[in-house]
KEFIFI-371979 format. One record per residue (C-alpha): x, y, z; residue number from 1; residue in three letters. Coordinates in steps of 0.25 Angstrom, whole numbers, plus 2048, in hexadecimal, padded with zeros to 3 digits. Example, Ala and Ser with C-alpha at 12.3 -4.5 7.8 and 13.67 -1.06 7.14 Angstrom:
KEFIFI-371979
   xx   yy   zz  pos  code
  831  7EE  81F    1   ALA
  837  7FC  81D    2   SER
END
This chain:
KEFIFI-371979
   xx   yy   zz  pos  code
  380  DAB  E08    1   UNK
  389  DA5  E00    2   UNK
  392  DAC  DF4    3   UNK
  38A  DA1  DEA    4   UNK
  37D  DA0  DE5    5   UNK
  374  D99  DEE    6   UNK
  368  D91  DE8    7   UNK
  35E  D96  DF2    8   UNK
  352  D9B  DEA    9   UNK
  34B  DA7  DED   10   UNK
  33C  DA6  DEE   11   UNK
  332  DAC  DE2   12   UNK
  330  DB9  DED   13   UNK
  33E  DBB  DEF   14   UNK
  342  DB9  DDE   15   UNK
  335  DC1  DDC   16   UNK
  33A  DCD  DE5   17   UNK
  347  DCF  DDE   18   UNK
  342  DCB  DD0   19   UNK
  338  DD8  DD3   20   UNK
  344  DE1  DD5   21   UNK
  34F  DDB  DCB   22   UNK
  344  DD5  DC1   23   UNK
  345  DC6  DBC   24   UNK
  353  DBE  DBB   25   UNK
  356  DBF  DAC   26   UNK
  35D  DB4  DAE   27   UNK
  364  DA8  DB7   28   UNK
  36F  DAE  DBC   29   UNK
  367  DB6  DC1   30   UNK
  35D  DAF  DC9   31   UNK
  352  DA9  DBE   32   UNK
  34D  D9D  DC1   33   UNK
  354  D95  DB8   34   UNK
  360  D97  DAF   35   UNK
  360  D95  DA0   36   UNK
  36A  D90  D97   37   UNK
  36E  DA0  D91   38   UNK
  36F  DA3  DA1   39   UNK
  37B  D98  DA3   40   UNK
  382  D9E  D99   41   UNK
  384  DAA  D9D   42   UNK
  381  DB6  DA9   43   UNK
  37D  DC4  DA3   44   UNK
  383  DD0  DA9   45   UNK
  38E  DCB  DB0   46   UNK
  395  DD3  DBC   47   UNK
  391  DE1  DB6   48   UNK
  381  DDD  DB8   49   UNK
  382  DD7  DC4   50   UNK
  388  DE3  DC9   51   UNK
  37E  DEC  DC4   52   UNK
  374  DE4  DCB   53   UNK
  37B  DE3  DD8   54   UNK
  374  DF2  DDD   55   UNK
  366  DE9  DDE   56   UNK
  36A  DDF  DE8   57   UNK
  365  DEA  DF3   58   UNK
  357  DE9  DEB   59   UNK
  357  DDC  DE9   60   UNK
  359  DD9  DF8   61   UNK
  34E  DE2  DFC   62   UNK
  344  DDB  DF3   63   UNK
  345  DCF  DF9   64   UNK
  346  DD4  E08   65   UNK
  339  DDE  E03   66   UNK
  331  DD0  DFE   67   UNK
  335  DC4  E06   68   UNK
  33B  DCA  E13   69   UNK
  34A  DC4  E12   70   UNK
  353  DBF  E09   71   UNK
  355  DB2  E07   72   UNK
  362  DAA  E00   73   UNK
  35A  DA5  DF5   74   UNK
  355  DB6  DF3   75   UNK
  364  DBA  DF6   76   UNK
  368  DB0  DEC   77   UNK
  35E  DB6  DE0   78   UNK
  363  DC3  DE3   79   UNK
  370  DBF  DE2   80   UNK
  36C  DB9  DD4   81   UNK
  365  DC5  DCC   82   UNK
  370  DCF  DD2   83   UNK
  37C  DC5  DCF   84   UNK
  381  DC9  DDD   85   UNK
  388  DBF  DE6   86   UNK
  381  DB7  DEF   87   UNK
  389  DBB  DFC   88   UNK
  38B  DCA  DF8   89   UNK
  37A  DCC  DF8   90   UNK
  37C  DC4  E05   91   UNK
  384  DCF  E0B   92   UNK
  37A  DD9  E06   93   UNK
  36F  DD4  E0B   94   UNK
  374  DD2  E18   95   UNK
  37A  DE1  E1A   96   UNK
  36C  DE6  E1A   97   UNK
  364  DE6  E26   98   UNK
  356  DE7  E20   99   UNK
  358  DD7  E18  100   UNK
  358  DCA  E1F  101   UNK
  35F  DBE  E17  102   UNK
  359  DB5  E22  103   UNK
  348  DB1  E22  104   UNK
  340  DBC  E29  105   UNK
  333  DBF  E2A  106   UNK
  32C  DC9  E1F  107   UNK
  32A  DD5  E28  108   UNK
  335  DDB  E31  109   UNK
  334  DE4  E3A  110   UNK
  33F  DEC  E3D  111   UNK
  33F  DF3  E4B  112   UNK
  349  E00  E4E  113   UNK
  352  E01  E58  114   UNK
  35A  E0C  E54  115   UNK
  35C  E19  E5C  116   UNK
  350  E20  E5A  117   UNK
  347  E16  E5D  118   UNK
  350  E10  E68  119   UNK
  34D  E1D  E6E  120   UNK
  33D  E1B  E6B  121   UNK
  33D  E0E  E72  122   UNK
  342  E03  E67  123   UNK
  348  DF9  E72  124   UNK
  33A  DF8  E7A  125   UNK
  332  DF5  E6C  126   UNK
  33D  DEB  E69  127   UNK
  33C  DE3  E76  128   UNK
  32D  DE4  E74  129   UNK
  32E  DDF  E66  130   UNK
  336  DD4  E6A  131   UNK
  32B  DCF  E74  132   UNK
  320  DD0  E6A  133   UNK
  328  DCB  E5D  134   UNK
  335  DC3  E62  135   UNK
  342  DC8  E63  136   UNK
  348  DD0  E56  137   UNK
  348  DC8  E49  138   UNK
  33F  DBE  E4E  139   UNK
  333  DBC  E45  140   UNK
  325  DBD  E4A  141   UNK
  319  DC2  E46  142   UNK
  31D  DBE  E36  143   UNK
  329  DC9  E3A  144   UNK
  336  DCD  E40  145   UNK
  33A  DD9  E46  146   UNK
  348  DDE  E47  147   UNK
  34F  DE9  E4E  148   UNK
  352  DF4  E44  149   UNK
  35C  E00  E44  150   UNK
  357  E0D  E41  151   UNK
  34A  E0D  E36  152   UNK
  349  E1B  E33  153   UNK
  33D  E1F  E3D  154   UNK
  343  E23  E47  155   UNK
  339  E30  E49  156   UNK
  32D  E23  E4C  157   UNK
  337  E1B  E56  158   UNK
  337  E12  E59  159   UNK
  334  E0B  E4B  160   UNK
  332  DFE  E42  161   UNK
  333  DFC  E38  162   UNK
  32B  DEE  E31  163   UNK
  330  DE9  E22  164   UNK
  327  DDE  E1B  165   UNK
  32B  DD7  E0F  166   UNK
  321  DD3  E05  167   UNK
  31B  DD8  DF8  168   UNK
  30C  DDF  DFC  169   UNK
  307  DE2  DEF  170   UNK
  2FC  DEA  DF9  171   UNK
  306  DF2  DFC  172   UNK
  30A  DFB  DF0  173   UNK
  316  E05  DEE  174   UNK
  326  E05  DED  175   UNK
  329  DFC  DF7  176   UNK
  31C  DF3  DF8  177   UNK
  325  DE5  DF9  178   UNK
  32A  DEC  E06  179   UNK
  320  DEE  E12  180   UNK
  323  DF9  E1D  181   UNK
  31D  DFC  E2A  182   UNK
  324  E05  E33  183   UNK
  320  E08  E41  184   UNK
  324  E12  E48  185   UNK
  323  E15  E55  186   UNK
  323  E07  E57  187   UNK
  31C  DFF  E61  188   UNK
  31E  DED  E64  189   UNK
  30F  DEC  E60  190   UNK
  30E  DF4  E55  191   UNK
  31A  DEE  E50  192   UNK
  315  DE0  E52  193   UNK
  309  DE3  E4B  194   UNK
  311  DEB  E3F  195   UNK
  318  DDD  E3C  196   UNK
  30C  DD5  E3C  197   UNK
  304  DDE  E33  198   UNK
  30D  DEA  E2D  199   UNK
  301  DEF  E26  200   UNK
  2FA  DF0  E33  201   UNK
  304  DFD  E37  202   UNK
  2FF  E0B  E35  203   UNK
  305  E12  E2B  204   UNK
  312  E18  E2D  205   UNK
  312  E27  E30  206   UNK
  316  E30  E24  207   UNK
  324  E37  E23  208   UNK
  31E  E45  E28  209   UNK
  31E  E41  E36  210   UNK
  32C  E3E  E37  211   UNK
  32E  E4E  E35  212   UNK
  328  E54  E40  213   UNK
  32A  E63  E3A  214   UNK
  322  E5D  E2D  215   UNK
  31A  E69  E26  216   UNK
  326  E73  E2B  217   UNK
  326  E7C  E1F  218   UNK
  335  E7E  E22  219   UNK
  339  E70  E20  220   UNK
  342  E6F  E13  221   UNK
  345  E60  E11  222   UNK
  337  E5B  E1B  223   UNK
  32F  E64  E13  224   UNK
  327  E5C  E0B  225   UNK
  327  E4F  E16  226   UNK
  317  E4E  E1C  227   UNK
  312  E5C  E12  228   UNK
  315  E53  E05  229   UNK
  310  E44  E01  230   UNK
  31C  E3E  DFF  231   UNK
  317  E34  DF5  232   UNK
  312  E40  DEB  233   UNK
  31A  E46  DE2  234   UNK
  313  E51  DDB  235   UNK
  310  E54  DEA  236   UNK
  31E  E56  DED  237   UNK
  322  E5D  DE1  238   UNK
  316  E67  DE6  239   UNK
  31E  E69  DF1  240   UNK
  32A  E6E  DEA  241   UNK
  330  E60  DE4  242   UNK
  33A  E5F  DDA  243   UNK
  33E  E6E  DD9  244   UNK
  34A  E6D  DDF  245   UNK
  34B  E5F  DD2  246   UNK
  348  E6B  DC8  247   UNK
  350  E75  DCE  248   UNK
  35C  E6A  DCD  249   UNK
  35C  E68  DC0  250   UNK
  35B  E79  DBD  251   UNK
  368  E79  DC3  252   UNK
  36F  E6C  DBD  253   UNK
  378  E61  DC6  254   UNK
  382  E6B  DCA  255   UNK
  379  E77  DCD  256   UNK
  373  E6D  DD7  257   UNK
  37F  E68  DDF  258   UNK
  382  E77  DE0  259   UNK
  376  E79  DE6  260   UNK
  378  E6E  DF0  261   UNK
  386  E72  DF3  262   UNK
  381  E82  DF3  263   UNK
  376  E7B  DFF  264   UNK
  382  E75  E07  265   UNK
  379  E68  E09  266   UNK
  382  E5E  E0E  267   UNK
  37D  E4E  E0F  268   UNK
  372  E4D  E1C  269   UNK
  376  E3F  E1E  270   UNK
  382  E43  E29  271   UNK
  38D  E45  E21  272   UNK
  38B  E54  E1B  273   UNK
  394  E52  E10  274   UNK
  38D  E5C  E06  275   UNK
  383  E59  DFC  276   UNK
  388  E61  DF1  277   UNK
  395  E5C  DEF  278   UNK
  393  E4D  DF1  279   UNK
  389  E50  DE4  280   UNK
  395  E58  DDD  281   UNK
  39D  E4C  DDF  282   UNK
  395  E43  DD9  283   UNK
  390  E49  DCE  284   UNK
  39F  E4C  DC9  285   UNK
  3A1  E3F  DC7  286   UNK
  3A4  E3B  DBA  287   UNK
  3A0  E2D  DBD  288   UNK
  393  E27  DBA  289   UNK
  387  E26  DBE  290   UNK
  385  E2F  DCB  291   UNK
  37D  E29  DD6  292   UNK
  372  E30  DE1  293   UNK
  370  E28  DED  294   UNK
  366  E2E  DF7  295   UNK
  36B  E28  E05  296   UNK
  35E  E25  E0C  297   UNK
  363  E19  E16  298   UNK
  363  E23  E20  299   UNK
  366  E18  E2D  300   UNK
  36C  E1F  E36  301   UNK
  363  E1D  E41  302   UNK
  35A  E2A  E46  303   UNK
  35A  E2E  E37  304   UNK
  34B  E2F  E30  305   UNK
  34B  E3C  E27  306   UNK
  350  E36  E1C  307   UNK
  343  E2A  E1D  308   UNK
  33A  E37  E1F  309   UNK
  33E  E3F  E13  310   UNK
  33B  E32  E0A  311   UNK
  32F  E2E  E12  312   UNK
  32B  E3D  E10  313   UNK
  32F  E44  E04  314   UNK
  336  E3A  DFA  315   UNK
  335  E43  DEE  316   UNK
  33E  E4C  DF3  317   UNK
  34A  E40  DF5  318   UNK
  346  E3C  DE7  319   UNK
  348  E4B  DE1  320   UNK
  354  E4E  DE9  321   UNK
  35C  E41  DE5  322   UNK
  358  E45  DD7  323   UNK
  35E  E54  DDA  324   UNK
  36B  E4C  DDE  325   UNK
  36C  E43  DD3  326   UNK
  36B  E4C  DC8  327   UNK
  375  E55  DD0  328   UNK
  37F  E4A  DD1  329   UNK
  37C  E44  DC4  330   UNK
  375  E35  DC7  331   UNK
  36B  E2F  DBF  332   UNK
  368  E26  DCB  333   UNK
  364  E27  DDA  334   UNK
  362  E1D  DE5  335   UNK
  35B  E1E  DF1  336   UNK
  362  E15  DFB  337   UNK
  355  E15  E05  338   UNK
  355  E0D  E13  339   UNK
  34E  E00  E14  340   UNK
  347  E05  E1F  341   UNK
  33E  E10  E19  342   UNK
  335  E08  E12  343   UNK
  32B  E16  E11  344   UNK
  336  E1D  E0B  345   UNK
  339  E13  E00  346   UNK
  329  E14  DFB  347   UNK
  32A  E22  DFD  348   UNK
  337  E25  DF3  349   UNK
  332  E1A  DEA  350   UNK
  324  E20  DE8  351   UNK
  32B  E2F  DE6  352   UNK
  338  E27  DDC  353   UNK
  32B  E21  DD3  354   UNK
  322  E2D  DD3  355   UNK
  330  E36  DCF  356   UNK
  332  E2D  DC3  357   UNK
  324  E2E  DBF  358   UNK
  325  E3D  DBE  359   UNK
  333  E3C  DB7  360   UNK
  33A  E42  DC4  361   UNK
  344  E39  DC3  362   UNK
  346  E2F  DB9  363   UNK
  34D  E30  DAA  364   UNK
  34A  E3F  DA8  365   UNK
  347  E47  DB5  366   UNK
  33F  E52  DB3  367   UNK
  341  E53  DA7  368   UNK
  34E  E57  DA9  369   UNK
  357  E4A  DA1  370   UNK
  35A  E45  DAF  371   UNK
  35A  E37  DB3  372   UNK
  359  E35  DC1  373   UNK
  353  E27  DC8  374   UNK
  353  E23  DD7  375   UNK
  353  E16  DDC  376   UNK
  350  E11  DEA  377   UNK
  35A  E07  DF1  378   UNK
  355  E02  DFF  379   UNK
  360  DFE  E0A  380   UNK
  35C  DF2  E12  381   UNK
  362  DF8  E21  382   UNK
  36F  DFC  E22  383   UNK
  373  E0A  E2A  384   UNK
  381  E08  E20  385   UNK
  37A  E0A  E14  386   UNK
  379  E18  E17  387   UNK
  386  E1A  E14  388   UNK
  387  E1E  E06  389   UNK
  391  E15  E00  390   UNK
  38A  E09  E08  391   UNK
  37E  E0E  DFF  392   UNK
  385  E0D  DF2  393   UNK
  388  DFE  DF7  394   UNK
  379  DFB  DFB  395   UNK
  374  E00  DF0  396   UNK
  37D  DF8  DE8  397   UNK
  37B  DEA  DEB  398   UNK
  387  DEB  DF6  399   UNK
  387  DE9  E05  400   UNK
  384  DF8  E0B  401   UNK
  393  DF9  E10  402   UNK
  398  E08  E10  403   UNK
  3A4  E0A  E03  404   UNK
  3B1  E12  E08  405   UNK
  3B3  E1D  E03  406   UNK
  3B9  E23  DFA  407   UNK
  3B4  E23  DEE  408   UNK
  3A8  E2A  DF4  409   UNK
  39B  E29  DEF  410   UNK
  39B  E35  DE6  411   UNK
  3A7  E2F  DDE  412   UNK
  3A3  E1F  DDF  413   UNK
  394  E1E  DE5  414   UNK
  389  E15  DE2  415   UNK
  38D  E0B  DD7  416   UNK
  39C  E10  DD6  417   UNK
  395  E1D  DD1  418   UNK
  395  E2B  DD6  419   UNK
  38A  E2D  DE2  420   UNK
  384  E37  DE9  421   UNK
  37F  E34  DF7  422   UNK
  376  E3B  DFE  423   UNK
  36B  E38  E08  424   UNK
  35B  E3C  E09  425   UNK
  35B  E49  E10  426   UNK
  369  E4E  E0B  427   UNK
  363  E4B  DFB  428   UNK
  353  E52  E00  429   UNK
  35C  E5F  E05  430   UNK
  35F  E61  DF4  431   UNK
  351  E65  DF4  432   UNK
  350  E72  DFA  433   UNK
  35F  E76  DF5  434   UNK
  359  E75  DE7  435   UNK
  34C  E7A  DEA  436   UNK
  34F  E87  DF2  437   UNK
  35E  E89  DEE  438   UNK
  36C  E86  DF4  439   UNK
  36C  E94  DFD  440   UNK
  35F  E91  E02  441   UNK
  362  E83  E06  442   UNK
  370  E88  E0C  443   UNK
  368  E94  E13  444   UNK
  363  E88  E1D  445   UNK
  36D  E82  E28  446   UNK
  37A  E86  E2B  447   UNK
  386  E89  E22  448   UNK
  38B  E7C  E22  449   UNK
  37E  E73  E26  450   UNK
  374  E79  E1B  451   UNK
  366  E76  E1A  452   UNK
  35D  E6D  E21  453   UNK
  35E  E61  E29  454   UNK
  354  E55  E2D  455   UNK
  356  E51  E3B  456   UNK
  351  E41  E40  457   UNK
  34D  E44  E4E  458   UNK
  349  E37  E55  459   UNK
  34A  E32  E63  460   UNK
  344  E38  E71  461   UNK
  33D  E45  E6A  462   UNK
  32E  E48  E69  463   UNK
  32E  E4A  E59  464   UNK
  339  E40  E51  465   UNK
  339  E42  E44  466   UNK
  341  E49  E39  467   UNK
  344  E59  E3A  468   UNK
  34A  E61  E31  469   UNK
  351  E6D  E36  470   UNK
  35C  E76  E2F  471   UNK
  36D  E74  E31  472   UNK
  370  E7B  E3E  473   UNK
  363  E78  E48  474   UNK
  365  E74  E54  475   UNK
  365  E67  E5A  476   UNK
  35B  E6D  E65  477   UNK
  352  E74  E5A  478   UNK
  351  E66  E55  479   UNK
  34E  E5E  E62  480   UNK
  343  E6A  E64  481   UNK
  33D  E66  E59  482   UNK
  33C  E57  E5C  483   UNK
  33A  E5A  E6B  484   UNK
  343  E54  E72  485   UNK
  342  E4C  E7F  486   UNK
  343  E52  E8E  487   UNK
  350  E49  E91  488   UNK
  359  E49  E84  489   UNK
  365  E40  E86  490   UNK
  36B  E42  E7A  491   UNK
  369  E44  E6B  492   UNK
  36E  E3C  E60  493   UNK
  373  E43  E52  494   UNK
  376  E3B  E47  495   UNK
  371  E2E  E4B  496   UNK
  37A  E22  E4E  497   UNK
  386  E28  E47  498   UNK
  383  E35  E4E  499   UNK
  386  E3B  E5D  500   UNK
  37F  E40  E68  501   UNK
  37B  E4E  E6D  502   UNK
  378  E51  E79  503   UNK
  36C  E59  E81  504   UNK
  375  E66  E82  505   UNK
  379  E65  E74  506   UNK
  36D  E68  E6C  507   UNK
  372  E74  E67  508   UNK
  37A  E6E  E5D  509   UNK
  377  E72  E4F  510   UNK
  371  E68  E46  511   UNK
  37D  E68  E39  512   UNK
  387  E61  E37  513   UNK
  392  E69  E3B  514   UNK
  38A  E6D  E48  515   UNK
  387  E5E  E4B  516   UNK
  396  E5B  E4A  517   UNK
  39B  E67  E53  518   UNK
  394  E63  E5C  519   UNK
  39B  E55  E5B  520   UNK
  38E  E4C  E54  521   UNK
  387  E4A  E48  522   UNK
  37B  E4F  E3F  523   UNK
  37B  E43  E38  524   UNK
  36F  E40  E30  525   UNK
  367  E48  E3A  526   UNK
  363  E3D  E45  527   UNK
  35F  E45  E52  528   UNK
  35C  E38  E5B  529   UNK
  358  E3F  E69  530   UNK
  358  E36  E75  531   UNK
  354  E3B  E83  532   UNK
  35B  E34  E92  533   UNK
  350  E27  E90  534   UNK
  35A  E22  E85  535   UNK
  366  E1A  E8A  536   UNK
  372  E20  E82  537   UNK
  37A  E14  E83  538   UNK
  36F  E0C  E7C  539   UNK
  36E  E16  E71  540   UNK
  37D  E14  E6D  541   UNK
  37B  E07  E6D  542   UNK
  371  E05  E65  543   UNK
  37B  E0F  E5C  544   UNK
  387  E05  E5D  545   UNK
  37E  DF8  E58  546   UNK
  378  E01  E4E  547   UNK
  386  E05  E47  548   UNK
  389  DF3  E4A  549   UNK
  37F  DEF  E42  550   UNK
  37E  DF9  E37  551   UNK
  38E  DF8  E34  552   UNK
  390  DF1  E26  553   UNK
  39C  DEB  E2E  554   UNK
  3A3  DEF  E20  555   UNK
  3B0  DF6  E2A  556   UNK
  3B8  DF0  E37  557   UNK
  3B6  DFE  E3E  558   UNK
  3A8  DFE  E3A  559   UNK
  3A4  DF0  E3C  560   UNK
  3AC  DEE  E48  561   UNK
  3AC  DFC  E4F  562   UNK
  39C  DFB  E4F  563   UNK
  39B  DED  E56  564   UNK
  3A6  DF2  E62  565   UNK
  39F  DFF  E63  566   UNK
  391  DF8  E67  567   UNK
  39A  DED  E70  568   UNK
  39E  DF8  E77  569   UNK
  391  DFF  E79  570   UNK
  38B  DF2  E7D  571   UNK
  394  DF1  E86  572   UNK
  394  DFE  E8E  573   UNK
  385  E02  E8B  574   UNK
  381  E01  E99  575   UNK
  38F  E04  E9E  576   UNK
  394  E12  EA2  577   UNK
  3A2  E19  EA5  578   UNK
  3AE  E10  EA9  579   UNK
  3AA  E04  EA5  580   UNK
  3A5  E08  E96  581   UNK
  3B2  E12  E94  582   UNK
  3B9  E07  E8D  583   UNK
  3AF  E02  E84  584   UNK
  3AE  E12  E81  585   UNK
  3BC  E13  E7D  586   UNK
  3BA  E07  E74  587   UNK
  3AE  E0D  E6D  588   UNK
  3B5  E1A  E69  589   UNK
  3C2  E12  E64  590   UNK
  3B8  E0B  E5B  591   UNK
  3AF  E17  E58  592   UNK
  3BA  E1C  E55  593   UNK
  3C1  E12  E4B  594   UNK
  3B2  E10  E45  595   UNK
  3B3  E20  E43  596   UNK
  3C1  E20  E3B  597   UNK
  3C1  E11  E32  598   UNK
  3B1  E0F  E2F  599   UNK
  3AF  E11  E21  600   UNK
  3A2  E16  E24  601   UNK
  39B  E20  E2C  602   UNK
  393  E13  E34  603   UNK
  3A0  E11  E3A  604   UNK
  3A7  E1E  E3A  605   UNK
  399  E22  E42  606   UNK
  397  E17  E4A  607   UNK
  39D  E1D  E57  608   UNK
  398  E2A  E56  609   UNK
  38A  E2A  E5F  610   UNK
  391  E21  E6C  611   UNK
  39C  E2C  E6A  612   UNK
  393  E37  E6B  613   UNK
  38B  E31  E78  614   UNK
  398  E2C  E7F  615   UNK
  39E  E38  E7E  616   UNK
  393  E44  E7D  617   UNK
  387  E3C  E85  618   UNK
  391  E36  E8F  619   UNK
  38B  E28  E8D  620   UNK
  393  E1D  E93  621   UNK
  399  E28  E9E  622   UNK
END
């Protein structure tokens, strides 16, 4: 793409998608079909407008993606008009993101999983089977094209699909009508086959409830409502104790809230653990302005689904609890930065985002209460990087989803330059029961320093995947119990790729966070991926290494680089043992270990952790 204008011309569905999201050019420069006399004089707005405009590139590249199924040079071009961005810089944003093609594809696009979980479940065999019945990857045939696809968040159905349609169905109402879904899971060749010819021919996609096998529990805490509450109804879930924990909060003002959520101990549920609490303090003491809430729900990491679940299942309560943290914090604004690959989620949160503005729960006056508060959903387009949380903020504004150093951290200089608070789906739901039973209550739950509850994704070679919720402190074996583990268990998996692996005579190990890390692995985000003695370990890390190659923004040299040798390496050795795979061993933990100390991110700084753990707790290679 060139740093000019080009004079490709967009066709009327492409200019009528992103005149539907940004409204009709007012005037040639930007984009109208013809230039007056008063618009050669002179551009209104300048650099500052442009600027403000840059946030809806994102939006704008996802209208015409949703409608015509790529993006073309002349749509690129009218984008790069209405939003005064250049040419070459949109370019670069529309090729960070896995989910848009700038090349001619077919309308529907299947993508396939390959990720750990369904690995495990059997993705290679549905594959090779696909690529007798359809061609080989990318290939179009059957009016589509299928592609292989890290993890889509349904690893509880592996292994999965994942079809995508563009075009407008006007038979088809609801948030995200320009967009059609089909998900199937478990997959099958055939049923995939018949999925792309006719997606309307798929049965309908199982509800969110039988992803929580302990649904109905009456000692669940953040599941409770998933599968005994009808997730599109609100006066059904405030029936069910909705929006106490909203009232509660504004009884007890901003700062009686974050002492409540630092009183509870609740630290963030996305693997870091830094505490809740005090990441709002921080940014509500900024004098700066305006405050920014972003709700993290690109959960990528692969084996993690409970974030997909608790959209799909209760989105009222994501809506009350971001509204709970704005007000703490001080924002007027949220965003929901929500994967490109949970199409069900998006209806879902739009639905509950309408119906909560109807009822004046959020908007101008919450409550009653002379609170402002709105929400706004921003939809990535598949890249593990953007759940980082200052690749977000670039994401979200127009920008490739490249991770910023730090410092300034997000609290001081977040979204938009402005003070941010950052937190992700089940770390903002836990606000619920802090404000609706008490700090001491919440606290009560856990350990001293792992307090309350916390949801587990349990996915490979078990009888019953799904998402558990269990308090700080279970056991790994309570956990496995409940899933019913396999007869042979090679090895479990904690954290997902950036994790480490346990082993069969370490289920003992407590599920917190210091537990996890005295026992030298991870809690992570929860991923508990269980694979018995049919899985070839060596296989596994590969597919790790290729995984952390391809989702590297490529922003860093140890990064970039350290991920490319780290799968050379594995390539080389996968079917190699002892001597002869010693060297390429030493070799990875030099690079491991210069990815670990100079990333900028925590892609890179993780990137070695999983083939460390197996090389040196599993004996793999040996």
């Amino acid at each position: 793409m060139d740093l000019r204008y080009t004079d490709a011309v967009p066709t009327d569905a492409e200019r009528e998608a992103v005149d539907a999201l940004l409204g009709p050019p007012p005037s040639g420069w930007e984009g109208a079909a013809e230039r007056t006399d008063e618009d050669l004089r002179w551009a209104k707005g300048g650099a500052a407008a442009a600027k403000d405009r840059r946030d809806q590139l994102l939006p704008a590249l996802h209208a015409v993606n949703d409608r015509v199924g790529w993006i073309s040079e002349g749509a690129l071009d009218y984008i790069c008009r209405r939003l005064t961005v250049a040419p070459a810089e949109a370019y670069g944003v529309a090729t960070f993101y896995a989910m848009f093609s700038v090349r001619p594809r077919p309308a529907k696009v299947l993508h396939v999983c390959t990720d750990l979980a369904c690995a495990a479940r059997g993705s290679a065999a549905l594959c090779a089977d696909l690529t007798e019945r359809l061609g080989a990857a990318g290939t179009p045939a059957e009016g589509a094209v299928w592609q292989e696809s890290p993890c889509l968040g349904l690893c509880e159905r592996a292994p999965a699909a994942l079809l995508l349609q563009a075009g407008r169905d006007p038979a088809q109402p609801g948030p995200d009508s320009s967009r059609h879904a089909a998900v199937v899971a478990p997959a099958d060749a055939p049923a995939l086959v018949a999925t792309a010819r006719s997606p309307r021919d798929t049965p309908e996609e199982p509800p969110a409830p039988a992803a929580v096998p302990q649904a109905g529990d009456p000692g669940l805490v953040l599941l409770r409502r998933v599968g005994t509450v009808d997730p599109a109804s609100l006066d059904d879930y405030r029936s069910n104790g909705g929006y106490t924990a909203l009232r509660r909060a504004f009884a007890l003002g901003p700062a009686g809230v974050i002492r409540e959520v630092l009183d509870a101990g609740l630290v963030g549920r996305g693997g870091a653990a830094f505490p809740t609490g005090r990441k709002w303090q921080a940014t509500a003491q900024q004098a700066d302005g305006p405050h920014y809430l972003v709700c993290n729900a690109d959960e990528s990491e692969p084996g993690t689904f409970k974030d997909r679940v608790l959209m799909e299942g209760d989105p009222y309560a994501l809506v009350e609890a971001m509204t709970i943290a704005g007000y703490a914090i001080g924002a007027h604004r949220g965003y929901i930065y929500l994967r490109g690959e949970y199409p069900r989620a998006y209806a879902r949160l739009a639905h509950a985002l309408t119906s909560a503005r109807t009822r004046g729960l959020l908007g101008p006056d919450v409550l009653g209460q002379g609170y402002a508060f709105d929400i706004e959903i921003r939809r990535g387009a598949g890249a593990y990087i953007c759940g980082e949380e200052t690749a977000i903020f670039n994401s979200i504004e127009g920008q490739r989803g490249e991770p910023r150093s730090k410092p300034p951290f997000p609290v001081e200089k977040g979204l938009f330059g402005k003070p941010t608070a950052v937190n992700n789906v089940e770390t903002l739901v836990n606000v619920l029961p802090i404000l609706e039973h008490g700090a001491a209550a919440y606290a009560a739950t856990g350990t001293e320093t792992s307090t309350g509850t916390k949801l587990f994704c349990v996915s490979g070679q078990v009888d019953r995947p799904g998402v558990y919720e269990l308090p700080f402190g279970a056991g790994l074996r309570e956990l496995l119990d409940l899933a019913g583990p396999p007869e042979r268990l090679r090895a479990v998996l904690l954290g997902g790729a950036a994790g480490g692996f346990v082993r069969p005579d370490e289920l003992d190990v407590p599920l917190t966070f210091e537990g996890t890390r005295a026992a030298g692995t991870t809690l992570g985000s929860g991923v508990v991926l269980v694979l018995d003695d049919s899985v070839e370990l060596p296989r596994v890390l590969l597919r790790i290494a290729e995984f952390f190659r391809d989702e590297s923004c490529g922003q860093c040299v140890p990064c970039r680089v350290g991920t490319v040798r780290q799968e050379e390496a594995l390539h080389r050795i996968v079917d190699r043992t002892g001597d002869a795979a010693a060297q390429d061993i030493a070799l990875m933990r030099e690079v491991g270990q210069a990815m670990r100390d100079a990333s900028i991110c925590g892609l890179g700084q993780t990137a070695w952790n999983a083939v460390e753990s197996a090389i040196d707790r599993l004996g793999v290679y040996k």
